[in-house]
C-alpha positions as CSV (number, residue, x, y, z in Angstrom):
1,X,37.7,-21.7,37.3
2,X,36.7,-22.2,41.0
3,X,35.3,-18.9,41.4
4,X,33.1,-18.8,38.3
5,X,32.1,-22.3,39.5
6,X,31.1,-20.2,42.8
7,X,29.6,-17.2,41.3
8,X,27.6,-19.5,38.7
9,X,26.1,-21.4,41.6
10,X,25.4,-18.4,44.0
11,X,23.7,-16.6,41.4
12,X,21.5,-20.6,40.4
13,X,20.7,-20.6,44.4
14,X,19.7,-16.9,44.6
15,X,17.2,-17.6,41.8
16,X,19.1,-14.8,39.8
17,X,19.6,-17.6,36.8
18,X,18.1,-20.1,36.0
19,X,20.1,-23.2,34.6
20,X,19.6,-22.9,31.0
21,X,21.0,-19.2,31.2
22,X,24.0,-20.3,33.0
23,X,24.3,-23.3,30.1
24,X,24.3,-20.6,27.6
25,X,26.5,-18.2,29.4
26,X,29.2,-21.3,29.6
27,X,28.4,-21.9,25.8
28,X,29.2,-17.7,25.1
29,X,32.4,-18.6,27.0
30,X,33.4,-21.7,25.2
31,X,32.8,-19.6,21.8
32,X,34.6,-16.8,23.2
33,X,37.5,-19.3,24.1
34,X,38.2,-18.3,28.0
35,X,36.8,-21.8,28.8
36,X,37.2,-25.1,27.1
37,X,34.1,-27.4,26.6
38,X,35.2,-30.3,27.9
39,X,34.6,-27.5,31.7
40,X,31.0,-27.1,30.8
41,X,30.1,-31.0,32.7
42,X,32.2,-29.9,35.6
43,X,30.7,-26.4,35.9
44,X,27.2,-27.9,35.3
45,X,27.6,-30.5,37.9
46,X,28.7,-27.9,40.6
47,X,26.1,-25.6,39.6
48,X,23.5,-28.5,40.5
49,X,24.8,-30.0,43.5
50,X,26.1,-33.2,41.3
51,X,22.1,-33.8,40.6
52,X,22.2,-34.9,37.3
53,X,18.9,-34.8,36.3
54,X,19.1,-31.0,37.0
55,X,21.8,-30.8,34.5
56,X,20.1,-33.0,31.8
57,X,17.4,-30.3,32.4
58,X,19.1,-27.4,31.8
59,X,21.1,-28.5,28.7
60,X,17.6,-29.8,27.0
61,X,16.0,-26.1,27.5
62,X,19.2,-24.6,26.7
63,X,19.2,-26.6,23.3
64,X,15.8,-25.7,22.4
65,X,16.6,-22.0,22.9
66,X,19.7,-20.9,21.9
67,X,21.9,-21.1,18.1
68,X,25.0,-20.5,17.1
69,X,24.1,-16.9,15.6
70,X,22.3,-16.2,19.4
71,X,26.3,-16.9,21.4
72,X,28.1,-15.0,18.1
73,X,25.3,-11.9,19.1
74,X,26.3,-12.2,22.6
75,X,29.4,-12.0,22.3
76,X,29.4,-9.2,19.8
77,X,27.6,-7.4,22.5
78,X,30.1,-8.0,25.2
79,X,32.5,-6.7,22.6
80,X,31.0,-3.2,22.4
C-alpha cells in the first residue's frame, strides 16, 4: 500500500494527475478488489499532504464525473 501511496502522490506533485483522476483510479481499484474502500481516506489524505480541503475537492469533481458503468469500462479495458 505504501508504494502506491508514493507513486499516487509523485505522479499528483508532478502534475501528471490531477486529484479527481487519482480518486477514480482508487475507485477502479476498489471495484477491481486489490484495495478496500475504507484505504481510499488514507490514500487521499497522503496524496494531499493531510490538506483536507484538497481531498474534499477531489472527491466532489470525481463525483460529478465518473459512474459506475465508467470504473466497470475501465476495468474491462485493463482486462484486455
Amino acid at each position: 500500500m505504501e508504494t502506491l501511496k508514493k507513486h499516487l502522490r509523485d505522479k499528483f506533485m508532478a502534475g501528471e494527475s490531477e486529484g479527481y483522476e487519482i480518486v477514480i483510479a482508487l475507485l477502479t481499484l476498489v471495484k477491481a478488489e486489490k484495495i478496500g474502500e475504507e484505504d481510499i481516506l488514507d490514500i487521499l489524505m497522503f496524496v494531499h499532504f493531510d490538506n483536507l480541503k484538497g481531498v474534499l475537492s477531489s472527491l466532489v469533481k470525481a463525483s460529478e464525473l465518473v459512474d459506475d458503468d465508467m470504473i466497470d469500462d475501465i476495468i474491462k479495458s485493463a482486462g484486455r
